[in-house]
Backbone as ProteinMPNN parsed JSONL, in Angstrom:
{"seq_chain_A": "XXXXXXXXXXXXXXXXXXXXXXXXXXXXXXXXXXXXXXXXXXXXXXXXXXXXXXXXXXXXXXXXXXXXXXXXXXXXXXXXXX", "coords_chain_A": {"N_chain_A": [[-26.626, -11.751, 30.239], [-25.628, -9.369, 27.62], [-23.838, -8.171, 24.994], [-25.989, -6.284, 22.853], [-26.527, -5.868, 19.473], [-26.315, -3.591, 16.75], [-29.299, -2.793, 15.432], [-30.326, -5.249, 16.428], [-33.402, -7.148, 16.883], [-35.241, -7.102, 20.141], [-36.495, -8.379, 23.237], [-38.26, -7.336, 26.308], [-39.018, -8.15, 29.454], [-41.206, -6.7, 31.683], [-41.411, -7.539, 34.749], [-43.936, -7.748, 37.525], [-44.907, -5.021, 36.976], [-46.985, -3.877, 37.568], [-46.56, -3.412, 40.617], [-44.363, -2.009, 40.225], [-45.576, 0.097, 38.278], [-47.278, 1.38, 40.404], [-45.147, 1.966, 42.662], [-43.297, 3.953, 41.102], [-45.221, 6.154, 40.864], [-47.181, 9.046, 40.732], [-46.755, 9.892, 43.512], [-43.9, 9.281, 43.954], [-42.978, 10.445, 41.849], [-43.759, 13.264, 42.347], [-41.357, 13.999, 44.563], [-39.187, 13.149, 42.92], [-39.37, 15.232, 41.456], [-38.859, 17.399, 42.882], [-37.075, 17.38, 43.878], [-34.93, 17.395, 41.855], [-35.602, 20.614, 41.261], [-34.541, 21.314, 43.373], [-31.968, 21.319, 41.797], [-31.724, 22.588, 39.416], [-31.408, 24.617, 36.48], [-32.082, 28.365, 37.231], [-33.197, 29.292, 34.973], [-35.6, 27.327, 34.391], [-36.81, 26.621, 36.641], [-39.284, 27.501, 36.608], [-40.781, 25.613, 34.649], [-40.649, 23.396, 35.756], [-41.752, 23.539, 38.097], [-44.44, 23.685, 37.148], [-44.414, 21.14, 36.049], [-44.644, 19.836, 39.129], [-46.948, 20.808, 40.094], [-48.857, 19.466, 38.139], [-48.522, 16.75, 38.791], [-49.029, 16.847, 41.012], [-52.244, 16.997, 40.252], [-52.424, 14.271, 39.417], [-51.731, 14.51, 36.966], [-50.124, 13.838, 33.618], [-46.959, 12.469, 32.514], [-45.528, 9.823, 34.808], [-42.685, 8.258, 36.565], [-42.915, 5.869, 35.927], [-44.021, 6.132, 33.498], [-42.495, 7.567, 31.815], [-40.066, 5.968, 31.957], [-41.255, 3.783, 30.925], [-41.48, 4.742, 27.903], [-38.998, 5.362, 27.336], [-38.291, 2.906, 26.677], [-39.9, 2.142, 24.974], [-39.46, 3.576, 22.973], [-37.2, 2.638, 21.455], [-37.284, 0.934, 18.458], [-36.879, -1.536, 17.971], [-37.374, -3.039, 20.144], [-39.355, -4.967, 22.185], [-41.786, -4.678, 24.338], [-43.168, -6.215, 27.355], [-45.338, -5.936, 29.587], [-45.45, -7.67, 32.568]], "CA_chain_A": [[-26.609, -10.517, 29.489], [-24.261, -9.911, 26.781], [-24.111, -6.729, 24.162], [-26.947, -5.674, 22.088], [-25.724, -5.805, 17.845], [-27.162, -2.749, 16.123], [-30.674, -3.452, 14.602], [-30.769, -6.742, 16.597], [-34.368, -6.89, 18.16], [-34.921, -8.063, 21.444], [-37.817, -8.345, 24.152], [-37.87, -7.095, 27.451], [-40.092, -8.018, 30.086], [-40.9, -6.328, 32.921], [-41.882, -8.285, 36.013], [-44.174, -7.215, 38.154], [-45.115, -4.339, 36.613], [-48.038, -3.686, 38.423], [-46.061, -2.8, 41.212], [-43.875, -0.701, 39.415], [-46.272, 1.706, 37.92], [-47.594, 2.37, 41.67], [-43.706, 2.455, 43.018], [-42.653, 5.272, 40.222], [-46.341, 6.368, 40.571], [-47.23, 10.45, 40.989], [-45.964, 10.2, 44.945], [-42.47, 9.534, 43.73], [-42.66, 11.621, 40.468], [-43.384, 14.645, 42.878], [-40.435, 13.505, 45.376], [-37.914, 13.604, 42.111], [-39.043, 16.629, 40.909], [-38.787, 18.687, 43.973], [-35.069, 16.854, 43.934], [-34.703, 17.789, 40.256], [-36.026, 21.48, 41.486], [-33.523, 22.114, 43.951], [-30.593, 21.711, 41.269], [-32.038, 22.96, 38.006], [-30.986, 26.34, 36.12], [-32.916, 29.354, 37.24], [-34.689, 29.599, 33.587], [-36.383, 26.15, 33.932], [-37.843, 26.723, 37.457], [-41.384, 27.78, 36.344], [-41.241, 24.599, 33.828], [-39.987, 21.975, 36.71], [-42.609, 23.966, 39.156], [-45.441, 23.44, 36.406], [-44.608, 19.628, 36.379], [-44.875, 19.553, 40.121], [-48.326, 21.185, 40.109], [-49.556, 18.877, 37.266], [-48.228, 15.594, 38.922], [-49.791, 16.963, 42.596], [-53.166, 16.774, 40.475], [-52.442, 13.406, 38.828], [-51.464, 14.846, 35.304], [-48.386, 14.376, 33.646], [-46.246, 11.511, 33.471], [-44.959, 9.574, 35.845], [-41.822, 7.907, 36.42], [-43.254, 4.853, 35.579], [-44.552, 6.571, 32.172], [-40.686, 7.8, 31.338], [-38.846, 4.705, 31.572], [-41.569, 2.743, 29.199], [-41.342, 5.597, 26.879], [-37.528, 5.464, 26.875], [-37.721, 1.61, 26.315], [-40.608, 2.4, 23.932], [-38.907, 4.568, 21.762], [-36.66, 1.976, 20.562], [-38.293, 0.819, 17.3], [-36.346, -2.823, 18.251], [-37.854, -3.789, 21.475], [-40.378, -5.267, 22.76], [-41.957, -4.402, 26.089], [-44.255, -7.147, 27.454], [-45.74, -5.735, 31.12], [-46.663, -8.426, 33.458]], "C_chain_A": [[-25.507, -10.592, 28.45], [-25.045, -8.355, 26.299], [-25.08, -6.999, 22.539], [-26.228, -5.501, 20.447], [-26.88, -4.74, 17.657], [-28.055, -3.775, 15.392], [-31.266, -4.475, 15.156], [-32.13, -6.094, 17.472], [-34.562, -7.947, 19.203], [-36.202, -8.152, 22.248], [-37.463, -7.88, 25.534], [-39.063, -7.553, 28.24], [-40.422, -8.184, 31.57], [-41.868, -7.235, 34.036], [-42.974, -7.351, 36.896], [-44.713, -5.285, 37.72], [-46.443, -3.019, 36.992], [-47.787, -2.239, 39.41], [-45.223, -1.762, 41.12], [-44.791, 0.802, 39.449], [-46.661, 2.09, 39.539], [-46.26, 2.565, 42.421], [-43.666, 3.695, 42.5], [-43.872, 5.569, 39.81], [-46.103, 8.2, 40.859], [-46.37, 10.719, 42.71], [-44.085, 10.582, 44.573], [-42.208, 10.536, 42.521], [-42.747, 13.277, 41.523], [-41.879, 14.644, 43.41], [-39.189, 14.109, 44.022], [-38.044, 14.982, 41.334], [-38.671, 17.969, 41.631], [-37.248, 18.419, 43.971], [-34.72, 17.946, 42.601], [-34.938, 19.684, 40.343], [-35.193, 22.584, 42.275], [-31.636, 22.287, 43.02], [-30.506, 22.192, 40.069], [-31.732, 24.015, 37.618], [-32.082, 27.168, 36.699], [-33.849, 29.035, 36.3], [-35.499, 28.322, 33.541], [-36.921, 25.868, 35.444], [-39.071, 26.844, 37.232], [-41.614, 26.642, 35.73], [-41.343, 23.417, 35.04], [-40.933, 22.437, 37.925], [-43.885, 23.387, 38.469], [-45.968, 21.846, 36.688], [-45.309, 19.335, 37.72], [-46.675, 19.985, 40.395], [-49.187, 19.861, 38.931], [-49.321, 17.226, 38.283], [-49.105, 15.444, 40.249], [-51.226, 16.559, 41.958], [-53.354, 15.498, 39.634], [-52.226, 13.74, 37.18], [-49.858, 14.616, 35.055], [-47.787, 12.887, 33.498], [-45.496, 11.409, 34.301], [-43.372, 8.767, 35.648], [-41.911, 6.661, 35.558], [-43.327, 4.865, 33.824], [-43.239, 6.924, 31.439], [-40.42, 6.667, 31.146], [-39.756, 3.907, 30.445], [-41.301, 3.523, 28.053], [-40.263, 5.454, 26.671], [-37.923, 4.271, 26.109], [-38.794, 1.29, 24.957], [-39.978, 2.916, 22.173], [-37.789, 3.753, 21.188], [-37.046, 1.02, 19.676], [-37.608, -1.411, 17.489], [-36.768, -3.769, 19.133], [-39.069, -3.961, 21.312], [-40.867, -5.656, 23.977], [-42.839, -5.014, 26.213], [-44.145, -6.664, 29.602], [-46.181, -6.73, 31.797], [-46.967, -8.444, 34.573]], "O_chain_A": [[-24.684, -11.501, 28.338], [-26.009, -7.709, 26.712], [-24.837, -7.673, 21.538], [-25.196, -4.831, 20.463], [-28.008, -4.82, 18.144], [-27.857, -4.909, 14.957], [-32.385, -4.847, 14.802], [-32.166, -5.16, 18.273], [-34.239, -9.134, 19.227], [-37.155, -7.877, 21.518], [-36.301, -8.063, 25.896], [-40.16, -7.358, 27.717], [-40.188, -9.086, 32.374], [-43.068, -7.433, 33.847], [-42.75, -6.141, 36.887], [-44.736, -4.495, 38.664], [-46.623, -1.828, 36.739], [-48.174, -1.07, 39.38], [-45.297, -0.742, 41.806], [-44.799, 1.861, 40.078], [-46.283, 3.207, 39.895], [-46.302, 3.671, 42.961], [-43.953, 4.632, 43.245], [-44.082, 5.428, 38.605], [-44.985, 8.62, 41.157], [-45.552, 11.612, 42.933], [-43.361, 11.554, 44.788], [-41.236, 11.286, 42.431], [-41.937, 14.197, 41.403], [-41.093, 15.29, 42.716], [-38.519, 15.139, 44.099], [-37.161, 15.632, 40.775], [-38.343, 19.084, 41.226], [-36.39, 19.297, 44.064], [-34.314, 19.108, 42.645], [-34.391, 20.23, 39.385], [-35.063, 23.804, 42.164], [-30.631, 22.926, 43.333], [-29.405, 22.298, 39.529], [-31.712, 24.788, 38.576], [-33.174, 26.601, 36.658], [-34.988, 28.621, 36.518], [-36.172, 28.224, 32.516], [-37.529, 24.802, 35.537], [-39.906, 26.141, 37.801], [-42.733, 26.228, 36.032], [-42.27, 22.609, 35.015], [-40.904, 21.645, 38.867], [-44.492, 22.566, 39.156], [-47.007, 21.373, 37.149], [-46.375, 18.719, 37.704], [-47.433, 19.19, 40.95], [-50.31, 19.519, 39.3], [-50.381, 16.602, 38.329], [-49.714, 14.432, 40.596], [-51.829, 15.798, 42.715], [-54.433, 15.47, 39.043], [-52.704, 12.995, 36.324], [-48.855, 14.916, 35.702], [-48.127, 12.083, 34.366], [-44.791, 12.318, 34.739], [-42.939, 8.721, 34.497], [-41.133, 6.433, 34.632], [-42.894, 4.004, 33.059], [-43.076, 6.402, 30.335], [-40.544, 6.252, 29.993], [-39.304, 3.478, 29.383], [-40.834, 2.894, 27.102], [-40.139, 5.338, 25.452], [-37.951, 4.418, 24.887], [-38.576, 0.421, 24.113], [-40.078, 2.68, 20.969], [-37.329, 4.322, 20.198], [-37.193, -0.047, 20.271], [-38.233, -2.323, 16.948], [-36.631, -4.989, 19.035], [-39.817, -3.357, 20.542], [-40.544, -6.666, 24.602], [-43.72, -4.783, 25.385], [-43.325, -6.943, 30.476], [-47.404, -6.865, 31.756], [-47.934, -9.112, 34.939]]}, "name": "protein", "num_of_chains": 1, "seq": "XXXXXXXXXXXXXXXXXXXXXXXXXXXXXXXXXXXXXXXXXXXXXXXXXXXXXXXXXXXXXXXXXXXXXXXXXXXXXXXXXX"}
């Protein structure tokens, strides 16, 4: 490893990936949101309840769907799933 230079692009690539998406699949996305549920402000209960209802019927992303999106959203990378 070493540090990242602004602009430099890079590749990433996730192993196993497979397994992943069903790891940080809807089971665990409920699991962290009921976590995420018990410490959240009052005013963002109904939103963080919503999730949990959408994820119970497979809607929604998942954990799995977050982290590529983070690693997505950097216009530098490149995410190769295998």
């Amino acid at each position: 490893m070493g540090e990242i230079e602004f602009k430099e692009e890079y590749t990433i690539i996730w192993r196993n990936s497979d397994k992943s998406k069903s790891d940080l699949g809807y089971e665990e996305t409920i699991m962290k949101l009921n976590e995420k549920l018990e410490r959240c402000h009052p005013s963002n209960v109904k939103y963080v309840l919503q999730e949990i209802k959408d994820a119970k019927m497979n809607k929604g992303p998942t954990i799995f769907d977050t982290i590529k999106e983070i690693i997505l959203d950097n216009e530098n990378v490149t995410l190769i799933l295998e």
